[in-house]
Backbone as CSV, one residue per row, in Angstrom:
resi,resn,N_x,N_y,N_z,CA_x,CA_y,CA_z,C_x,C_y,C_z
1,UNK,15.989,48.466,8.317,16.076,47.546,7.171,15.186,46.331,7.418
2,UNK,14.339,46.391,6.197,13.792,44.841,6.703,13.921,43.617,6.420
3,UNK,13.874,42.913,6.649,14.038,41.065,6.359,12.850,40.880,5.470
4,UNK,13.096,40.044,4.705,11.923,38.910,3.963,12.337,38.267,4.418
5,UNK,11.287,37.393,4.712,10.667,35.552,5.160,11.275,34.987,4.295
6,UNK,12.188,33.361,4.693,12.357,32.754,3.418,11.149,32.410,2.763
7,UNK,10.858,31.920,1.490,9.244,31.505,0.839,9.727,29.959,0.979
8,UNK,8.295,28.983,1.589,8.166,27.333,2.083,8.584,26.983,1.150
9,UNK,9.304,26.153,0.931,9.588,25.098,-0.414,8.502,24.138,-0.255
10,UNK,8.436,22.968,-1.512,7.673,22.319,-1.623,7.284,21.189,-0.484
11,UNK,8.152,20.601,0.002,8.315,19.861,1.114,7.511,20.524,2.600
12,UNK,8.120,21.663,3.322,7.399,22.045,4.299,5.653,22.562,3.637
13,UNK,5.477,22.929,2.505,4.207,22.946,2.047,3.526,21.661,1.956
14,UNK,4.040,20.829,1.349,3.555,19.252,1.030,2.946,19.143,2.459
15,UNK,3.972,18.934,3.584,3.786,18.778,5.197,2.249,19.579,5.159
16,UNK,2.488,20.793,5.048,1.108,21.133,5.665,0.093,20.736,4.811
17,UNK,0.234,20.788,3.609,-0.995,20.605,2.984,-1.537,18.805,3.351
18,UNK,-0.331,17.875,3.693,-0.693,16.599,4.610,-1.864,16.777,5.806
19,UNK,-0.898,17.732,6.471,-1.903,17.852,7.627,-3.512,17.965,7.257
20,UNK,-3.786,19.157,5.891,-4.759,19.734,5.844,-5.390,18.234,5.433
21,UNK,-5.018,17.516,3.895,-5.832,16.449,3.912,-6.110,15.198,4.951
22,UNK,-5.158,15.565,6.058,-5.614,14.667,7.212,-6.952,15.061,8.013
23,UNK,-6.725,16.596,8.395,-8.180,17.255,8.647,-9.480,16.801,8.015
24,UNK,-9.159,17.065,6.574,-10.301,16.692,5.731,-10.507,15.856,5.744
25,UNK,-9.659,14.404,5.593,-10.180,12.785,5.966,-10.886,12.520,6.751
26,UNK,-10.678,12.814,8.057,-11.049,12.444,9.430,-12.220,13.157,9.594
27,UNK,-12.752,14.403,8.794,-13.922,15.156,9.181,-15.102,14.623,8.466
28,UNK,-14.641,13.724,7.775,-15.803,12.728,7.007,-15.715,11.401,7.056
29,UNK,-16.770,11.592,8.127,-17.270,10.100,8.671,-17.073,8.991,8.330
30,UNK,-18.257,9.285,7.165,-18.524,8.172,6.692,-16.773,7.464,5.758
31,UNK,-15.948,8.357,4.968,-15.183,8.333,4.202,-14.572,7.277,5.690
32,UNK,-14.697,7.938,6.801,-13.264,7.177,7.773,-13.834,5.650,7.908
33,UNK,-15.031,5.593,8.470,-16.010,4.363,9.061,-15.749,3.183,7.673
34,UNK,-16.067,3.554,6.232,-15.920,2.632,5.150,-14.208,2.504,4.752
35,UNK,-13.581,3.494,5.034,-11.600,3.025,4.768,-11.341,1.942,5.813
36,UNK,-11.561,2.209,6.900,-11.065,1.192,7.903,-11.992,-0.146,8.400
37,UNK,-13.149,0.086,7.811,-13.870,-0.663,8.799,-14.163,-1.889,7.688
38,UNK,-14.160,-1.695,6.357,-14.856,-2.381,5.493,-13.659,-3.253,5.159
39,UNK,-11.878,-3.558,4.948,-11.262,-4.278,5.118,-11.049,-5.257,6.431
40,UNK,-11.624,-4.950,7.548,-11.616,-5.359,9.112,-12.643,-6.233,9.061
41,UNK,-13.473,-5.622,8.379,-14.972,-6.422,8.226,-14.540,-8.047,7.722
42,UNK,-14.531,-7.760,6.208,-14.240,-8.461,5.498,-13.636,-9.503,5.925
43,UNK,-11.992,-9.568,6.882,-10.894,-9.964,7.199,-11.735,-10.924,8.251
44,UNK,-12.833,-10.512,8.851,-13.438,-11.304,9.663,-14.505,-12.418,9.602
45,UNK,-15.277,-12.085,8.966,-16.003,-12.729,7.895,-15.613,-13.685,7.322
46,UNK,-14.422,-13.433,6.453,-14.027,-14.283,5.371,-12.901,-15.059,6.546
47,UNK,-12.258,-14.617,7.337,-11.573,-15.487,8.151,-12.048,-16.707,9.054
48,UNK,-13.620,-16.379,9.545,-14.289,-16.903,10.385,-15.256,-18.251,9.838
49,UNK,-15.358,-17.778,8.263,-15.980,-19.030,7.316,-15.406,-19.914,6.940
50,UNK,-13.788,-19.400,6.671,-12.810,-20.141,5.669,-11.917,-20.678,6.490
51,UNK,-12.096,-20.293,8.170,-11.284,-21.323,9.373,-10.786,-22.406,9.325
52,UNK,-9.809,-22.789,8.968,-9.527,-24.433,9.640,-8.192,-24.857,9.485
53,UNK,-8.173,-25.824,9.610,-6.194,-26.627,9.299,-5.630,-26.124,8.101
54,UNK,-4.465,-26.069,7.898,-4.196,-26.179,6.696,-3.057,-27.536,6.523
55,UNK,-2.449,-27.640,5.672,-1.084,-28.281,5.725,0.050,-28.473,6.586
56,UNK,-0.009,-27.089,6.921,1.253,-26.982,8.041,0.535,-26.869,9.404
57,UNK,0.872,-27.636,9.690,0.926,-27.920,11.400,1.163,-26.775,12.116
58,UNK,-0.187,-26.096,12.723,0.017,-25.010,13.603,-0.105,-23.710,12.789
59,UNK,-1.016,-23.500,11.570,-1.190,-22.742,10.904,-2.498,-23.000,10.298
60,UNK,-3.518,-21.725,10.801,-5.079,-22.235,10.415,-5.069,-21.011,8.993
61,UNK,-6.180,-21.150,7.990,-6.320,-20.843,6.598,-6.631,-19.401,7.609
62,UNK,-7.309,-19.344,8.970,-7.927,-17.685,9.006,-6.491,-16.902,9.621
63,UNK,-5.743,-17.490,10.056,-4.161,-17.029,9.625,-3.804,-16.764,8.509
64,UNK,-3.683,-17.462,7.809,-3.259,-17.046,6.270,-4.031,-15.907,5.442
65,UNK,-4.957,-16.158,6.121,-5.934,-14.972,5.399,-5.503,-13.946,5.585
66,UNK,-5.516,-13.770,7.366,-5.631,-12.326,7.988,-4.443,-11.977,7.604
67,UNK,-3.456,-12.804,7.607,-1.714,-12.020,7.310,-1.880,-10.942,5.833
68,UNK,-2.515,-11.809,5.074,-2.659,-11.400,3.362,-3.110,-10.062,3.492
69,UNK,-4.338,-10.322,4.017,-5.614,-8.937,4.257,-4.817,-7.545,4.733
70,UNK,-3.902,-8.226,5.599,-3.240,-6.711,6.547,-2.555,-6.056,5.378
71,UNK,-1.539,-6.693,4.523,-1.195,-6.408,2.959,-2.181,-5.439,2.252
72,UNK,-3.281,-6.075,1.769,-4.518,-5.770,1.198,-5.490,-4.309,1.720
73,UNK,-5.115,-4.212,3.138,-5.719,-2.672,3.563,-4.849,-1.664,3.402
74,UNK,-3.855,-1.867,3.013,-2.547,-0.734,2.416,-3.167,-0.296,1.591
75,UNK,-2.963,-1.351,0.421,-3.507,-0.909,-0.594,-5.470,-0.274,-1.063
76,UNK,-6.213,-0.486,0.014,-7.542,0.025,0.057,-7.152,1.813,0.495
77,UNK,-6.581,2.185,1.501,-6.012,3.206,2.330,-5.196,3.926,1.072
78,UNK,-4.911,3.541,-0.009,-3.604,3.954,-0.833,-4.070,4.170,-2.374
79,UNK,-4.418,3.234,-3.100,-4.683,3.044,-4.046,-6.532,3.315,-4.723
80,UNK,-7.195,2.937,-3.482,-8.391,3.347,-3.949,-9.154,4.699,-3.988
81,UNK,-8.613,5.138,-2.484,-8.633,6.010,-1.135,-8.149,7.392,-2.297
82,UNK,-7.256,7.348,-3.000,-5.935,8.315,-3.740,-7.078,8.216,-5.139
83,UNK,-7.232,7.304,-5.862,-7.672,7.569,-6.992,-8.796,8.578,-6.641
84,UNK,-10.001,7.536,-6.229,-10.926,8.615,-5.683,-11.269,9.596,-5.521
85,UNK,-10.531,10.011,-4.631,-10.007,11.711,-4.061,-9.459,12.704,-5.013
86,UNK,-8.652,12.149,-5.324,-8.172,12.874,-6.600,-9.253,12.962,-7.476
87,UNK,-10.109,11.802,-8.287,-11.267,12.301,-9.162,-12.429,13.493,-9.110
88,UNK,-12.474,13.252,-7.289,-13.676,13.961,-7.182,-12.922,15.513,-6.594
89,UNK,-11.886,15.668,-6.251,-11.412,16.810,-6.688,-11.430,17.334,-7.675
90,UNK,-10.938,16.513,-8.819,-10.786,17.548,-9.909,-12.096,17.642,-10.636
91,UNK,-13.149,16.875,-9.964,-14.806,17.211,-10.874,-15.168,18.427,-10.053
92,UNK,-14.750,18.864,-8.850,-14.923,19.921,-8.078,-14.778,21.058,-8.251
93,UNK,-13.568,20.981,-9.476,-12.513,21.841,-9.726,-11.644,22.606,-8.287
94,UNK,-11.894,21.209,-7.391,-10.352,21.959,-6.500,-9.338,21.642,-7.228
95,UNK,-8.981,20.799,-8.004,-7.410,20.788,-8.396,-7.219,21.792,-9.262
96,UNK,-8.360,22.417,-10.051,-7.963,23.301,-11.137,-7.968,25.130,-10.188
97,UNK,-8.936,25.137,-8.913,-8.011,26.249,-8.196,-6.534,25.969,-7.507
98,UNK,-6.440,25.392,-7.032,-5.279,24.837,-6.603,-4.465,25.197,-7.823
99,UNK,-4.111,24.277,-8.889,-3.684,24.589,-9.929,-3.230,26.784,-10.229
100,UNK,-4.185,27.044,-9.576,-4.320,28.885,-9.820,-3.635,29.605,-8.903
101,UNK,-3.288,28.825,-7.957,-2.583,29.301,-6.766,-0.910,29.031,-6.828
102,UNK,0.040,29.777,-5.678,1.550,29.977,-5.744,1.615,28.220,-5.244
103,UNK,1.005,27.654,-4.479,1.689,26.316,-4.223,2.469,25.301,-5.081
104,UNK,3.410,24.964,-5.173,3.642,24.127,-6.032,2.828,22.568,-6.136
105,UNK,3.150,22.256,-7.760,2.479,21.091,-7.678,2.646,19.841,-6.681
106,UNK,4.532,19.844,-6.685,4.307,18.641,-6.056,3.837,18.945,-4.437
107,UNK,3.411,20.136,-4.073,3.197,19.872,-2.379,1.867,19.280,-2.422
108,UNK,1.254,18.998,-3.410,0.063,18.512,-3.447,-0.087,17.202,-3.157
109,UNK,0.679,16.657,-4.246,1.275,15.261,-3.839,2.130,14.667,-2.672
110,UNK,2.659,15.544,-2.513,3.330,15.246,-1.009,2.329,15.065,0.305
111,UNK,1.220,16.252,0.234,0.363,15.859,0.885,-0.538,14.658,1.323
112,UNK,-0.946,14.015,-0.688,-1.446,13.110,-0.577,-0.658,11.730,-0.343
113,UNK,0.336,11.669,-0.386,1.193,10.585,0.325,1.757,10.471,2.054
114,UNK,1.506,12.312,2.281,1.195,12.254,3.940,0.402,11.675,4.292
115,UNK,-1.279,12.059,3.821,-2.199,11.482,4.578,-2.271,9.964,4.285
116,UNK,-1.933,8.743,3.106,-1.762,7.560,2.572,-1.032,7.040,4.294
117,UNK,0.058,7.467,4.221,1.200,7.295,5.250,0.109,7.072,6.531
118,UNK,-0.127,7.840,7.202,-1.036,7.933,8.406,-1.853,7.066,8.429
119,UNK,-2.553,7.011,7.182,-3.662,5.800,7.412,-3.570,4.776,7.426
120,UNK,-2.095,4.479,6.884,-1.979,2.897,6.260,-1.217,2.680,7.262
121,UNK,-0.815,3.078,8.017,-0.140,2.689,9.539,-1.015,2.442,10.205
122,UNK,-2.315,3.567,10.375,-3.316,2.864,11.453,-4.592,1.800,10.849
123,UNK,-4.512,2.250,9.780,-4.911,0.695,9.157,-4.332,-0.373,9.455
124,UNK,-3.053,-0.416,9.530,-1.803,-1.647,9.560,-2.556,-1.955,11.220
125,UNK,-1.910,-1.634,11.898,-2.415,-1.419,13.496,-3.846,-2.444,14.037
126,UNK,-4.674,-1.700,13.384,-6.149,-2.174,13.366,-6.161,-3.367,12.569
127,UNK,-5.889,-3.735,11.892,-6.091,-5.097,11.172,-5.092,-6.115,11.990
128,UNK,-4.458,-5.745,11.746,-3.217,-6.627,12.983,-3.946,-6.634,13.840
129,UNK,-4.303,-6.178,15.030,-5.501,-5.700,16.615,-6.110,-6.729,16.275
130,UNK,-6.930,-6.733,15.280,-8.128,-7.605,14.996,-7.890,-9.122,14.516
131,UNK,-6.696,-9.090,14.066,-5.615,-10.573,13.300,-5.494,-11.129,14.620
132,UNK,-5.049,-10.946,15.902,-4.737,-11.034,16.561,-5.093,-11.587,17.694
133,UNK,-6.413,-10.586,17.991,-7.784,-10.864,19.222,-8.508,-12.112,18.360
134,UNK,-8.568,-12.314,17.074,-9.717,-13.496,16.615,-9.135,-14.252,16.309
135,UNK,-7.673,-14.262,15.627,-7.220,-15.789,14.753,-5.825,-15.574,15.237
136,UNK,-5.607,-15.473,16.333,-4.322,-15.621,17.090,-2.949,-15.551,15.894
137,UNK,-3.179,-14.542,15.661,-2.126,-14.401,14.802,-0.656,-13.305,15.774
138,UNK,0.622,-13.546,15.663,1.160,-13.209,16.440,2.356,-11.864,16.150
139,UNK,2.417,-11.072,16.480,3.442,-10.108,16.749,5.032,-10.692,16.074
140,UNK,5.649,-10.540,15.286,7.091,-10.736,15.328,8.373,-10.259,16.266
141,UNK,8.875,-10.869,16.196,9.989,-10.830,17.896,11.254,-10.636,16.895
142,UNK,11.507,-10.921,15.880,12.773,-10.617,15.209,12.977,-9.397,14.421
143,UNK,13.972,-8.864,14.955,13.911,-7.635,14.382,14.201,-7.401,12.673
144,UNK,14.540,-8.571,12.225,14.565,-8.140,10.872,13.591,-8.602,10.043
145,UNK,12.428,-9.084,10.632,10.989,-8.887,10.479,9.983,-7.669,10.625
146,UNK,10.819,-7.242,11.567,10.341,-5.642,11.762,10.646,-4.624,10.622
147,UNK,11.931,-5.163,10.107,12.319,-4.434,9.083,12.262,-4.512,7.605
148,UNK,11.714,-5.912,7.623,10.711,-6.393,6.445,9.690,-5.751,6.449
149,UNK,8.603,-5.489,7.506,7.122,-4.918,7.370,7.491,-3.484,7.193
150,UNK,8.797,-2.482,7.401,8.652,-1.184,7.480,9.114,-0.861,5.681
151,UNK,9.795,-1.898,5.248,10.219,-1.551,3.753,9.488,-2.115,2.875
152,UNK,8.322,-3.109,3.576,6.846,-3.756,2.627,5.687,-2.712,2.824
153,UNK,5.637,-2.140,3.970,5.511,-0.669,4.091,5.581,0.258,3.208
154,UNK,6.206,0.999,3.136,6.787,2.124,2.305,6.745,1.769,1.053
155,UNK,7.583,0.978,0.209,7.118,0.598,-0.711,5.836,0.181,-1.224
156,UNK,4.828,-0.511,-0.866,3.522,-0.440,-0.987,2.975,0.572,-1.135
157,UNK,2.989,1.672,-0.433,2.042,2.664,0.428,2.818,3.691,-1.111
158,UNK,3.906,3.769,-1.342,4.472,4.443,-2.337,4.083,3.937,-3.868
159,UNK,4.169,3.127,-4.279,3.895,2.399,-5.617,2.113,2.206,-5.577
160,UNK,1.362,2.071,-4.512,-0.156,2.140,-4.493,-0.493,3.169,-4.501
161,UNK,-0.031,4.420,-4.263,-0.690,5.943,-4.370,-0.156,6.615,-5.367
162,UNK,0.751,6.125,-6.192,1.367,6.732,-7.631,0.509,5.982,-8.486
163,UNK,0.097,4.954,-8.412,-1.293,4.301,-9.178,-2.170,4.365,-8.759
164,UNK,-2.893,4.900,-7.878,-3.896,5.587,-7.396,-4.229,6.867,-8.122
165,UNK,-2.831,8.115,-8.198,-2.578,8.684,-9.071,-2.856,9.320,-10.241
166,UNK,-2.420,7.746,-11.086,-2.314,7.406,-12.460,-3.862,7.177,-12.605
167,UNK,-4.493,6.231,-11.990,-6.308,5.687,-12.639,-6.679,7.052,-12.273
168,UNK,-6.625,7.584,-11.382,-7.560,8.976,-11.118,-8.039,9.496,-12.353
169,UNK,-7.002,9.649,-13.475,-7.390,10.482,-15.054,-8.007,9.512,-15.499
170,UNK,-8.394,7.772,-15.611,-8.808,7.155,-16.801,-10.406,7.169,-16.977
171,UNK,-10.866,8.079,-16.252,-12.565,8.528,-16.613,-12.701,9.866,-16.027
172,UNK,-13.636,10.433,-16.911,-13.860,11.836,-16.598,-14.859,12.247,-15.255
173,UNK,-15.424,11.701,-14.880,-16.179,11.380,-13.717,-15.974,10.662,-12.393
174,UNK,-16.031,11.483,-11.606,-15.720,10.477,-10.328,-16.519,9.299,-9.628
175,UNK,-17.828,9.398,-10.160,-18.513,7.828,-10.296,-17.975,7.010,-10.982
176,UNK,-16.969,7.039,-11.897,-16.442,6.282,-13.337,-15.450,6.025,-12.808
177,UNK,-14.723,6.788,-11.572,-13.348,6.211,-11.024,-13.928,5.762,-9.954
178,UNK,-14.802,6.049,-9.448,-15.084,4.206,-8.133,-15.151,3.634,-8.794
179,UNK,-16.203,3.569,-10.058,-16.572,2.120,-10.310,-15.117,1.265,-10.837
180,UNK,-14.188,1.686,-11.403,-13.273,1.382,-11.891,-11.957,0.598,-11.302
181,UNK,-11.922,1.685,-9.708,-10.944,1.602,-8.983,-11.280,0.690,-8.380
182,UNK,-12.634,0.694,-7.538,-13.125,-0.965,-7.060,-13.145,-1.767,-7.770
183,UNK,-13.183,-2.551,-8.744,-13.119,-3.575,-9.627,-12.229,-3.967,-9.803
184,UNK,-11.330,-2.712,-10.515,-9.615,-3.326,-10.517,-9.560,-4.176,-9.160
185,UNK,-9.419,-3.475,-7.902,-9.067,-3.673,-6.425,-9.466,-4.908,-6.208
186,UNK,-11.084,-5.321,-6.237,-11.987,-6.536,-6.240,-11.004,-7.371,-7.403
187,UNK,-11.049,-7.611,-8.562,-10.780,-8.625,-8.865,-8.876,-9.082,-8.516
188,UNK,-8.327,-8.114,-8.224,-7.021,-8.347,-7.893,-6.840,-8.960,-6.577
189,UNK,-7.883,-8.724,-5.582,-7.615,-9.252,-4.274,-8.108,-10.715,-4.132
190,UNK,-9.050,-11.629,-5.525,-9.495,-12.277,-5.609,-8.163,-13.198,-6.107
191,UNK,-7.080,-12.726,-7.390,-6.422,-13.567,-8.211,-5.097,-13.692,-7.493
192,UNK,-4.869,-12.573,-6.505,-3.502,-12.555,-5.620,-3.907,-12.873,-4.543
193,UNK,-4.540,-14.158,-4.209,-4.649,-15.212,-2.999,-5.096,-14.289,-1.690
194,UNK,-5.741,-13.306,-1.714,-6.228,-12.732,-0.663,-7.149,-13.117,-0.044
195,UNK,-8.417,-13.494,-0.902,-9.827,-13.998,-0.482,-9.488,-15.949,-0.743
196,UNK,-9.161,-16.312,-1.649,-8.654,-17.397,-1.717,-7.221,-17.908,-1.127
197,UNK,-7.265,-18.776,-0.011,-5.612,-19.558,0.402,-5.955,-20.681,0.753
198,UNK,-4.784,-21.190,0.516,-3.491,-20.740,0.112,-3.657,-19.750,-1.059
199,UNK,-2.432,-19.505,-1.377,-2.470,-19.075,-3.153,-2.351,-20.385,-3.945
200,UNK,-2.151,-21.380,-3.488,-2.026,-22.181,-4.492,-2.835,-22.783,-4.415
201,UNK,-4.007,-22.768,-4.276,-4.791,-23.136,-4.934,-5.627,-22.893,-5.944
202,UNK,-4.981,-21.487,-6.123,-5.508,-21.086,-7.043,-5.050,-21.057,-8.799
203,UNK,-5.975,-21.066,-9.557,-5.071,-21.119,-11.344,-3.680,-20.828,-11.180
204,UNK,-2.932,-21.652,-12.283,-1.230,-20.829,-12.205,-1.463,-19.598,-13.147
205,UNK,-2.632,-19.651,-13.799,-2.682,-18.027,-15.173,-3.120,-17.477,-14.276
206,UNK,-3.955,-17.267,-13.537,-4.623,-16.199,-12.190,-3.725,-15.942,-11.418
207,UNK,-2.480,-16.372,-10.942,-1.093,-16.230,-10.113,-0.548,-15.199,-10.838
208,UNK,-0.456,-15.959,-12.379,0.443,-15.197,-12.821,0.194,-13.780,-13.653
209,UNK,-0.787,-13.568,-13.701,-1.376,-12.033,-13.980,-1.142,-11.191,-12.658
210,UNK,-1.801,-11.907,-11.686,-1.297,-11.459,-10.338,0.215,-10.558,-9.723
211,UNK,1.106,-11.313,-10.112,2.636,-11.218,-10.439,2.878,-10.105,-10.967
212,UNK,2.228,-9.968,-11.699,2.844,-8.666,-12.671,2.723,-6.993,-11.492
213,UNK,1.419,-6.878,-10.759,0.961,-5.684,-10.215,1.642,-6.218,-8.248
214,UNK,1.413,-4.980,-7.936,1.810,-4.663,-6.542,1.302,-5.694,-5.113
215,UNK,-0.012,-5.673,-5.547,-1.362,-6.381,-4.375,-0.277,-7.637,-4.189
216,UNK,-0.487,-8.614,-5.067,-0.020,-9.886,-4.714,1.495,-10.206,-3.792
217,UNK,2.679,-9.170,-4.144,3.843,-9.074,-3.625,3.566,-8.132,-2.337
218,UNK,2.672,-7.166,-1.726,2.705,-6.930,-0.733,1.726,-7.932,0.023
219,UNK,0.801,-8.491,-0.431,0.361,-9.107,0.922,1.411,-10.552,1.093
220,UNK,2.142,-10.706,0.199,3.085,-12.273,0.513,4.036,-11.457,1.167
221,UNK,4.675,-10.143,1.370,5.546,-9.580,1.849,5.181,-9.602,3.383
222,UNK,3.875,-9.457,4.140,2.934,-9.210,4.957,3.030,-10.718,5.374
223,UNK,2.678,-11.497,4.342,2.627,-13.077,5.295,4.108,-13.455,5.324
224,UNK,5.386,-12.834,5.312,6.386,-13.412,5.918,6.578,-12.562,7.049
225,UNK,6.113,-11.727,7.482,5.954,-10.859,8.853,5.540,-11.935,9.885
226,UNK,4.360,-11.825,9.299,3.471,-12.126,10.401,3.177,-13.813,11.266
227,UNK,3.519,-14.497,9.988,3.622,-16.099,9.837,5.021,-16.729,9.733
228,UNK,5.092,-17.907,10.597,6.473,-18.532,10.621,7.023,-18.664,9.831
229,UNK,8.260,-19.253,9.476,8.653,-19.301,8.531,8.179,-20.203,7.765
230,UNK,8.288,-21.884,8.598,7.833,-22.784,7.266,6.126,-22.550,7.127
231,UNK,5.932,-21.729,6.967,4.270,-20.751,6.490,4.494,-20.474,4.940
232,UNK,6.120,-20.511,4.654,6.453,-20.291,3.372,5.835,-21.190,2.234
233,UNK,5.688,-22.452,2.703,5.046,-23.898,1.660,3.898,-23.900,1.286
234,UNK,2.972,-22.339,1.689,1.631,-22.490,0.973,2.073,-21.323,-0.233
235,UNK,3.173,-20.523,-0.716,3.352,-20.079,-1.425,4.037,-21.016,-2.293
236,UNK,3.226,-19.758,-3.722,3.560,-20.842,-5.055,4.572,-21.198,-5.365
237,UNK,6.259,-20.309,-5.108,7.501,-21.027,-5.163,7.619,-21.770,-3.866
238,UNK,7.137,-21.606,-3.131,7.206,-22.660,-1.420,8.506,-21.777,-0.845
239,UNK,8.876,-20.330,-1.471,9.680,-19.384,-0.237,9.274,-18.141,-0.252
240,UNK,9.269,-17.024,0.568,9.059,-15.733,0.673,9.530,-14.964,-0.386
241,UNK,10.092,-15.421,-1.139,11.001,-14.354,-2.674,10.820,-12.943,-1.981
242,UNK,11.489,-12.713,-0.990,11.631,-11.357,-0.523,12.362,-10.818,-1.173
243,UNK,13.265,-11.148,-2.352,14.004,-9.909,-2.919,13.398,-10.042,-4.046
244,UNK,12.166,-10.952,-4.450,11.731,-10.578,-5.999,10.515,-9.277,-5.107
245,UNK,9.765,-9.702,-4.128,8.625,-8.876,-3.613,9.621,-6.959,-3.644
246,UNK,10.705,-6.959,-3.128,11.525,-6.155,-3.388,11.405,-5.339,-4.444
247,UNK,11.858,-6.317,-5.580,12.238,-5.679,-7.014,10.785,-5.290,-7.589
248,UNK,9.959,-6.011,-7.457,8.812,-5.673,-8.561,7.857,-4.522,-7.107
249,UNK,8.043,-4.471,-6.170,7.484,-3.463,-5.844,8.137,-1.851,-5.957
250,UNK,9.824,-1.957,-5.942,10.388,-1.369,-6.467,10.358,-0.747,-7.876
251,UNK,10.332,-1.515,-9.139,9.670,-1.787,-10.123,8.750,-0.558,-10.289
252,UNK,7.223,-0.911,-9.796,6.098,-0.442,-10.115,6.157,1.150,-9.151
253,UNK,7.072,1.536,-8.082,7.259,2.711,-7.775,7.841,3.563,-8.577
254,UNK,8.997,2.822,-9.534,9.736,4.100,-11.191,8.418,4.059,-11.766
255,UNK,7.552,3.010,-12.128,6.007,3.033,-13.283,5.255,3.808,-12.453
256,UNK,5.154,3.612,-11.580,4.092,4.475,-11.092,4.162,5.816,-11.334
257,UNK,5.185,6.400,-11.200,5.648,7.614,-10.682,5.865,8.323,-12.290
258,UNK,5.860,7.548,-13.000,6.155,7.813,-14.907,5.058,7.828,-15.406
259,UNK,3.912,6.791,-14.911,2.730,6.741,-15.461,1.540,7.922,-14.580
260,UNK,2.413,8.388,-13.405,1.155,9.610,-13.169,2.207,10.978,-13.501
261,UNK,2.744,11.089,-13.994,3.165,12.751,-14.574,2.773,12.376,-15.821
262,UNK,2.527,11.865,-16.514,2.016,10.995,-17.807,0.635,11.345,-18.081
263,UNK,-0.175,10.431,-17.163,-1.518,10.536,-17.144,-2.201,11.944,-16.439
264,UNK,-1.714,12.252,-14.915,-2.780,13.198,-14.117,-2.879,14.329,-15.057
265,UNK,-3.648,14.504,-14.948,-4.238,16.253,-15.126,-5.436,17.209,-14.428
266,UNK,-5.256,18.392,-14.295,-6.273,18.687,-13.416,-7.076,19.167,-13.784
267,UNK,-7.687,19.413,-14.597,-9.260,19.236,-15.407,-9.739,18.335,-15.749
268,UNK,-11.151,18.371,-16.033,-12.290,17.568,-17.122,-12.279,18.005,-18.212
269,UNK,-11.205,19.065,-18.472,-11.524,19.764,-19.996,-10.978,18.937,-20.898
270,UNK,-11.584,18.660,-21.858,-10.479,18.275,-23.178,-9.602,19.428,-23.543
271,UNK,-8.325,19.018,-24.078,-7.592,20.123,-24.653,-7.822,20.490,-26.339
């Protein structure tokens, strides 16, 4: 008598098909050298120009920066990284074989939130490394700081690759989703105090457009990690609103997740 194999559910498929887009990440160079290197860059640069005192005693602006930035490479690793990929898949028509095959849909997605996961940890890692060795930025010793960065974490890395997702469909071309996905990215990292700090110095209408999307609440989630507490007084309420950073990143993980079964599709065809 013989046995059948149970058949993978979506989950142990998702897993592998993770692995596979981890393979594929890492086997292109250039894709790895510009994800990691071009937020590190930046973080240095812009930390090393914009150096100096701030207000609080014992807190320099290339601190404030770098805390933000470590925020800010989540979302490069997640949100840009995901749209992208996804576009130029489906101009490939891998999503539409894929699509032809027994896998289910969501192991697809599962995948692509495996490989998000991986990177945005060693993204996290490397920007921190580098926060660290140049603008003495320091490690947290309290553990429920630790447990702030693992649920500013996840949430980020989750609500940035379901809108990653979602833009993937809003041009038929995958030149049309860089140009798109960088811009969004660029001008958001500009109005949510990333390239500019404090944040308050910046417009209260530029804050508050800010407010509405993910970027701005994970990198302030990121500068209560990483920065003391009274580090809190260069933010625009002058406290960490860790349970609003909470809710609206929470928030945009139900939108996200509504607005890409909504939007994705895996053709260029019109219907």
């Amino acid at each position: 008598m013989t046995t059948t194999a149970p058949v993978p559910g979506p989950l142990s498929l998702g897993l592998a098909r993770g692995s596979f887009e981890l393979r594929q990440f890492f086997r292109n160079r250039e894709q790895v050298v510009f994800t990691f290197t071009l937020p590190a860059v930046l973080m240095v640069l812009l930390g090393s120009i914009l150096d100096g005192p701030t207000t609080q005693a014992g807190l320099s602006s290339g601190q404030l920066l770098a805390a933000g930035m470590i925020g800010a490479g989540i979302v490069s690793t997640s949100f840009t990284s995901v749209g992208i990929g996804i576009a130029a898949d489906r101009e490939t028509g891998a999503l539409k074989r894929l699509r032809g095959t027994p896998m289910p849909p969501a192991a697809y997605f599962i995948g692509k939130v495996v490989m998000v996961a991986v990177t945005s940890v060693a993204q996290t890692v490397l920007m921190a490394a580098v926060a660290m060795l140049l603008f003495g930025l320091e490690l947290p010793t309290d553990p429920e700081k630790w447990l702030t960065l693992l649920w500013v974490l996840v949430l980020g890395i989750v609500s940035s690759t379901l809108l990653g997702i979602a833009i993937s469909s809003l041009t038929r071309t995958a030149n049309g989703t860089v140009a798109v996905v960088q811009l969004v990215y660029l001008v958001l990292q500009f109005i949510s105090g990333v390239f500019i700090t404090p944040i308050t110095t910046l417009p209260k209408i530029m804050v508050d457009i800010a407010s509405f999307f993910p970027l701005k609440w994970i990198c302030q989630g990121f500068r209560s990690v990483f920065l003391p507490p009274e580090a809190a007084t260069q933010e625009m309420a002058g406290t960490w609103e860790l349970p609003m950073v909470a809710l609206v990143l929470g928030v945009w993980c139900v939108a996200g997740l509504l607005l890409a079964r909504v939007t994705f599709r895996w053709t260029n065809e019109v219907r």
